[in-house]
Structure formats: structure tokens, C-alpha cells
C-alpha positions as CSV (number, residue, x, y, z in Angstrom):
1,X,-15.2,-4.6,18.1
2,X,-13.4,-3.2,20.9
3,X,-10.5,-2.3,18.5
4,X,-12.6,-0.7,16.0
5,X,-14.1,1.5,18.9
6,X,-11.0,2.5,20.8
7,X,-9.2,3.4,16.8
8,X,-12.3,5.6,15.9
9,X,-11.7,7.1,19.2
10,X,-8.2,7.6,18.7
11,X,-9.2,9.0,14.9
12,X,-11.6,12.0,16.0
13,X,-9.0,13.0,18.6
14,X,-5.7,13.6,16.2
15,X,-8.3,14.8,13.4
16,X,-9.8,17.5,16.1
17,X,-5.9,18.3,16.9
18,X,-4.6,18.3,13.3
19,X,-7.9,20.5,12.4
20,X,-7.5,23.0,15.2
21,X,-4.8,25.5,12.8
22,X,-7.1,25.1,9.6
23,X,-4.8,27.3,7.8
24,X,-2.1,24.8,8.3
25,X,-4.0,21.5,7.6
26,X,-5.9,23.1,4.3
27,X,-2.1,24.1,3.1
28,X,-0.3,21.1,4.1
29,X,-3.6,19.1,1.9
30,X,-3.2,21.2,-0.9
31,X,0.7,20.8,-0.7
32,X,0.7,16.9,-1.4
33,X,-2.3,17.5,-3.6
34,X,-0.7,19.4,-6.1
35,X,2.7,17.5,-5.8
36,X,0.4,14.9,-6.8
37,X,-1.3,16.5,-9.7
38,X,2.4,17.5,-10.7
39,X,3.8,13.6,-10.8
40,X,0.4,12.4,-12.3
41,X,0.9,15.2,-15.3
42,X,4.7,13.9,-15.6
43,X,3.5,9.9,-16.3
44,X,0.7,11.9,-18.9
45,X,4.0,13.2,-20.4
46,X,6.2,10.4,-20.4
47,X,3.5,8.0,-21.7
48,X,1.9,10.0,-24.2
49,X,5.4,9.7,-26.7
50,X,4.2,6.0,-26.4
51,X,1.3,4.3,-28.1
52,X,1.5,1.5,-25.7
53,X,3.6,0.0,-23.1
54,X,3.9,-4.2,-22.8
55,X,-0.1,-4.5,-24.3
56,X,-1.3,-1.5,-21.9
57,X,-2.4,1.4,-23.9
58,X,-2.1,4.8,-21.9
59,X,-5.5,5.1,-20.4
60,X,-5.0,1.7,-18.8
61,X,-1.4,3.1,-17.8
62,X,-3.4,5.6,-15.8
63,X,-5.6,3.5,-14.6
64,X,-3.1,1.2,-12.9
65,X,-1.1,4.1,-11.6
66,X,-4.4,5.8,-10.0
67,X,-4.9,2.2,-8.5
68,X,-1.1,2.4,-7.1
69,X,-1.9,6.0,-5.9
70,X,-5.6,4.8,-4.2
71,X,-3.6,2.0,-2.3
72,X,-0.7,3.7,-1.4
73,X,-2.2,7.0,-0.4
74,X,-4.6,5.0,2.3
75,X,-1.2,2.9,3.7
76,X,0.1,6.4,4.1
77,X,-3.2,7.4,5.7
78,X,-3.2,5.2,8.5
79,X,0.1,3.2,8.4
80,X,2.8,6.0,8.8
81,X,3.5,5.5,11.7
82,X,5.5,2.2,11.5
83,X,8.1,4.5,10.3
84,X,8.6,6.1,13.0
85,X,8.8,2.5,14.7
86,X,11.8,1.6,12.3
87,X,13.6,5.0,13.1
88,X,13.5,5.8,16.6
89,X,10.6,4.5,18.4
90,X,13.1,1.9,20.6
91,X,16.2,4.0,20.7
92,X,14.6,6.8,22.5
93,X,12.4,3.9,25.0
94,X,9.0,5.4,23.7
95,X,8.2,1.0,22.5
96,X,8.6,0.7,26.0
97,X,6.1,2.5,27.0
98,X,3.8,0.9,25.0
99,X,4.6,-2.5,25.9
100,X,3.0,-1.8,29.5
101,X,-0.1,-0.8,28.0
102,X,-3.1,-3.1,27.8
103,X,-3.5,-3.3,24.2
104,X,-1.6,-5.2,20.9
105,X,1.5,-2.7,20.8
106,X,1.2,-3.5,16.5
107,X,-2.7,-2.0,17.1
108,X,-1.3,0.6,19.3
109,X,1.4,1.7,16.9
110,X,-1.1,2.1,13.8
111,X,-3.3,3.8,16.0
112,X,-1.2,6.3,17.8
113,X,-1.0,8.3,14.7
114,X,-2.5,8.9,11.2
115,X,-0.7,11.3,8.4
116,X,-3.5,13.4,6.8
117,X,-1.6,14.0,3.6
118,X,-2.0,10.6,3.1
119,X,-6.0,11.8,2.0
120,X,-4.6,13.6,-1.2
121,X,-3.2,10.7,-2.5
122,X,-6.7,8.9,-2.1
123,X,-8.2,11.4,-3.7
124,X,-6.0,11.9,-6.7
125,X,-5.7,8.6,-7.0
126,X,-9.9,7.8,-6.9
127,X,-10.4,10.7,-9.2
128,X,-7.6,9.2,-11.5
129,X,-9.4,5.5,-11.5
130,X,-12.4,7.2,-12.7
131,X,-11.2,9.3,-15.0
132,X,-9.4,6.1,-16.8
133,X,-12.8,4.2,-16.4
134,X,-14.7,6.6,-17.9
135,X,-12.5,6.9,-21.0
136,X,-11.6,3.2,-21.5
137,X,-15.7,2.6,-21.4
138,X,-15.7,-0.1,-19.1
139,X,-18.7,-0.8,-17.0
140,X,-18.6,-3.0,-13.6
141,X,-21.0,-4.6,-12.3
142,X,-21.9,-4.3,-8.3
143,X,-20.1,-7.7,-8.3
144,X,-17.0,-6.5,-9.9
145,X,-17.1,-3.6,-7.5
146,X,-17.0,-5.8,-4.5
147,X,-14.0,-7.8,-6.2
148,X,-12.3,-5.3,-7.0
149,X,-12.5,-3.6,-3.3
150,X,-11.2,-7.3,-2.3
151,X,-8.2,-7.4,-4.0
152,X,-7.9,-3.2,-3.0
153,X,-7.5,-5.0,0.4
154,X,-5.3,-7.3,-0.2
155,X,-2.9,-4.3,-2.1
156,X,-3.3,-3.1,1.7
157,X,-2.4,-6.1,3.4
158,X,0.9,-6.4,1.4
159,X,1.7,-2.9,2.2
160,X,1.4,-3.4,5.8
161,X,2.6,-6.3,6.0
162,X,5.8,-5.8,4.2
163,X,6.1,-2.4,6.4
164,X,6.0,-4.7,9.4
165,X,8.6,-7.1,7.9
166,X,11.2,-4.6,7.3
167,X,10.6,-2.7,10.3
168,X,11.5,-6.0,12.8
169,X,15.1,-5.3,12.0
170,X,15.3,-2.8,14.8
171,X,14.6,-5.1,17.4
172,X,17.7,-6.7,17.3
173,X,19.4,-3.2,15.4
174,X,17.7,-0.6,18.0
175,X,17.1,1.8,14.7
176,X,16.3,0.5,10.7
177,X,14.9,3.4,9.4
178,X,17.1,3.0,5.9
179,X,16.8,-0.7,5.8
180,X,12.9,0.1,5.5
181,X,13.4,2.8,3.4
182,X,14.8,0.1,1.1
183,X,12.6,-2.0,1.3
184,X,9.8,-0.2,0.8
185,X,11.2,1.3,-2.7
186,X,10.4,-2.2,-3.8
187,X,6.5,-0.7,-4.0
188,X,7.7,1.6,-6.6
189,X,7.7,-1.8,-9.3
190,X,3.8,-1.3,-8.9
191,X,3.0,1.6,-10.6
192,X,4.0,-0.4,-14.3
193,X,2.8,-3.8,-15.6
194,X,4.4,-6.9,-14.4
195,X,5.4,-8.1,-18.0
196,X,7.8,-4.8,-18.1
197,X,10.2,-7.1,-16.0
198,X,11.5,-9.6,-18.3
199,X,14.2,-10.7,-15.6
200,X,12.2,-14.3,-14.3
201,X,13.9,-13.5,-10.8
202,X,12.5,-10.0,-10.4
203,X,9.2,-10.8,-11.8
204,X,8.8,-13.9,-9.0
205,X,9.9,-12.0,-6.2
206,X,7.0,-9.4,-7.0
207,X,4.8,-12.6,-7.6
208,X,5.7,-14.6,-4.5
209,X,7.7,-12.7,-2.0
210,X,6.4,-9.1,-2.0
211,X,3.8,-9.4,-4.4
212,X,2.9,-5.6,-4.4
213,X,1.4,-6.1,-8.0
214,X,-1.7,-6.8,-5.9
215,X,-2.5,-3.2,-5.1
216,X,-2.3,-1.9,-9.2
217,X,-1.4,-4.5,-11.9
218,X,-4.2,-6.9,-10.8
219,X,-6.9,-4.2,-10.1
220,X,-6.4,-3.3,-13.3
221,X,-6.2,-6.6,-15.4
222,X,-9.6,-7.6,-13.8
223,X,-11.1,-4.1,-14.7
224,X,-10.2,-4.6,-18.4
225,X,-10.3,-8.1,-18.0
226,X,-7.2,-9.2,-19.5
227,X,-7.4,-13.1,-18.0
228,X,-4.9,-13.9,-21.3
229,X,-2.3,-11.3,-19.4
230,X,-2.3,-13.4,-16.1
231,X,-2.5,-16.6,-17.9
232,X,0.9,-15.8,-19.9
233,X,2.2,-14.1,-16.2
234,X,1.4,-17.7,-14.3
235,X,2.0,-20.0,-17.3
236,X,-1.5,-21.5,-16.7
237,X,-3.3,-22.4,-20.2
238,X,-6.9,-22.0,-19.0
239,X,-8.0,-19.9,-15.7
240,X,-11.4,-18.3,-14.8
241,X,-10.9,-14.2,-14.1
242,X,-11.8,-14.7,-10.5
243,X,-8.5,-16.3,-10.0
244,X,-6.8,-12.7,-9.5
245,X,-8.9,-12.6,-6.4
246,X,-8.0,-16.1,-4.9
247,X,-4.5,-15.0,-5.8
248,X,-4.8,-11.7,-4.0
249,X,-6.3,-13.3,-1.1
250,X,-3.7,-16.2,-0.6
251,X,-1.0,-13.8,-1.0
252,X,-2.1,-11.1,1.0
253,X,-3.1,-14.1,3.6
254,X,0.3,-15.3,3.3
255,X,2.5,-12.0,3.2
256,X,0.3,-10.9,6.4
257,X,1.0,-14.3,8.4
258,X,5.2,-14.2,7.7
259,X,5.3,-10.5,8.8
260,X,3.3,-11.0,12.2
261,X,5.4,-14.0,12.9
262,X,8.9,-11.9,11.8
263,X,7.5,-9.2,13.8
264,X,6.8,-11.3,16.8
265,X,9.9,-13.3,16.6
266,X,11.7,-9.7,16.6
267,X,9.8,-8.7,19.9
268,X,11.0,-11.9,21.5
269,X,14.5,-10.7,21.1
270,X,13.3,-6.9,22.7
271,X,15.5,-5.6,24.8
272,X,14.6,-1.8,26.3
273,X,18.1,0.7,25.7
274,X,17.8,2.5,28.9
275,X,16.5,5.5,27.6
């Protein structure tokens, strides 16, 4: 509770400072909004020369790419800041810093800043999600809603967590910016179906190592409720739909325990550069 208070204090004060030149925050939004709008009206292009891709038709295409878009644009929201971590936060003595204050110095360094751009993603990627709903005719009950904000959570999990994972490197490298940056691209498999990746190796690492499937592909298989797809996936004759959300929850439970221990064992091994 403490946490939640001190972050929502933290919150008001960078939105009040980023607010302050309203010129600059309403043209910065609009930027990422309509570079947004531009990459969404790409995929329409792309996809509509195809009348389906791997059983997905285009609307649930969409609608697992405004899932991506929804999950990634709140990571970007509030988890920026990690990358600053990766790049320079050691090599210029600033983790230092924050190692003397009283706090979780993982809290701290989600806290310290958000990235507002990251809210035009969130809302492209909402406004997308309905849009597909609405033309694919599905209806969700207030229990599929609260399942489906679950395993929206879990997409979130694995995004930090796999963040946190490749970010540990610079305590023993003082700087990993571009071994973040590649792993990170990794999150770029989650815009398409799973089945698109006939190679068994690539589709288990995004099924058991960085399983970021969670945040789209599964969203949208339990929208449409395509149990067939994720019993041909897992090679499991006969499973009810609610096992995409015990998946999602073990893996995002799993993903988020390795990276806190990686993370930890890293800080172990902190040493400050002088700076």
C-alpha cells in the first residue's frame, strides 16, 4: 500500500511537469498517435492481399495486433525507464544513488519516470481491439472480460520481466543498452499467430522461455475461442478454454520469478564505477 501511495505520488508529479508546455505534450501525443495510425494502416494493407493468415482471418489479424499494441503501449507507459538502466544508469553512478535510498531500487527505477507517448499506443491499441470485436460479432461476458484482463496482465508481466532479464547484463558489463535492444526485438514475434513459426525451436522458446504470445496470440484465441488452435499448439487432445489463463498465469509467475532472481544475482555482483 505504501508503494502504490508513494508511485501515485510520483505519477502526478512528472504528469504536472510533462503537462506544464501543453503545446509540447499535445504534439509529442499526436506524434506517436499518428505514427501509430500510419503502422496500423500498413498491416490493413499488407493483410488485405490475404484472405487469411495460418486460420486467422484479417479482422482477428487486427485484433491480435491491437492486443500487442494495448500491452505494449502500457510497458512503454510505465516501464521505460529500465532502458535507461541498461544504457547508462551505472556508468554515469546515478544506480548509486539510488541504492542509498530507502526503497526497492527495481520500484524506484519504474517509478522515477513514465514515457507519456506510451498513452497513444494504449489508445490506438483499445480503439483497435474494439473495432475488431465489433466486426468479428463476438460478445464477452463480464467473466470473459475479467479473464481476459488476467492474461492482459500476465502479457505485462512477461514484458517486464524479460526487460529486467536483459537489462542485468550491465551489472557485470557497466552498459547493455544493445544487448536489450536485442532482446527485446524478440516481442516483435507477438504481433502474428504462433502457428506462423513452423521452426519447433522458435515456436518453444516463445512458449517456454519468453513466452510473449501471452500479451496477443492468447488474448485473442480466447476472444474467438479457438481452444482447437491451442490444443494443436500444446499437442493436448482435450483441454477446457480456461487453460490459456492457467497457462498465462504460470508463465508470467515463472518469467517474473527468473528475472527478479537474474536481476538480484546481477546486483550482488554491483560494483559503483567512480563516477
Amino acid at each position: 500500500m505504501k508503494y502504490l501511495k508513494l508511485y501515485w505520488q510520483f505519477l502526478t508529479l512528472q504528469l504536472k511537469t510533462i503537462t506544464e508546455y501543453k503545446s509540447d505534450f499535445l504534439i509529442g501525443l499526436l506524434s506517436v498517435f499518428i505514427g501509430q495510425i500510419n503502422t496500423f494502416l500498413l498491416t490493413i494493407l499488407v493483410f488485405t492481399q490475404l484472405d487469411s493468415l495460418v486460420g486467422f482471418n484479417i479482422y482477428e489479424i487486427f485484433l491480435m495486433y491491437g492486443f500487442y499494441v494495448f500491452v505494449k503501449g502500457i510497458d512503454h507507459f510505465y516501464n521505460d525507464n529500465i532502458w535507461s538502466f541498461a544504457w547508462n544508469k551505472i556508468k554515469d553512478g546515478r544506480f548509486s544513488m539510488i541504492l542509498l535510498r530507502p526503497i526497492n531500487p527495481i520500484f524506484y527505477i519504474i517509478m522515477e519516470r513514465i514515457e507519456i507517448n506510451g498513452l497513444s499506443e494504449v489508445i490506438i491499441g483499445f480503439l483497435i481491439i474494439v473495432f475488431s470485436i465489433h466486426f468479428l460479432g463476438i460478445t464477452l461476458s463480464l467473466v470473459d472480460v475479467l479473464m481476459l484482463c488476467v492474461i492482459v496482465l500476465c502479457g505485462l508481466v512477461v514484458f517486464f520481466s524479460v526487460k529486467l532479464i536483459f537489462s542485468a547484463p550491465a551489472f557485470w558489463t557497466v552498459c547493455c543498452g544493445e544487448f536489450m535492444t536485442a532482446g527485446v526485438e524478440i516481442s516483435n514475434a507477438a504481433k502474428y499467430p504462433v502457428e506462423l513459426y513452423k521452426n519447433r525451436v522458435v515456436k518453444s522458446i516463445l512458449l517456454y522461455v519468453f513466452p510473449f504470445p501471452i500479451a496477443a496470440y492468447f488474448p485473442t484465441v480466447y476472444c474467438l475461442n479457438k481452444i482447437s488452435n491451442v490444443q494443436k499448439l500444446f499437442g493436448i487432445a482435450s483441454i477446457p478454454n480456461h487453460f490459456v489463463v492457467i497457462y498465462s498465469v504460470l508463465m508470467a509467475a515463472i518469467v517474473g520469478f527468473v528475472s527478479i532472481k537474474v536481476w538480484y544475482t546481477g546486483l550482488k555482483h554491483f560494483e559503483p564505477t567512480g563516477t
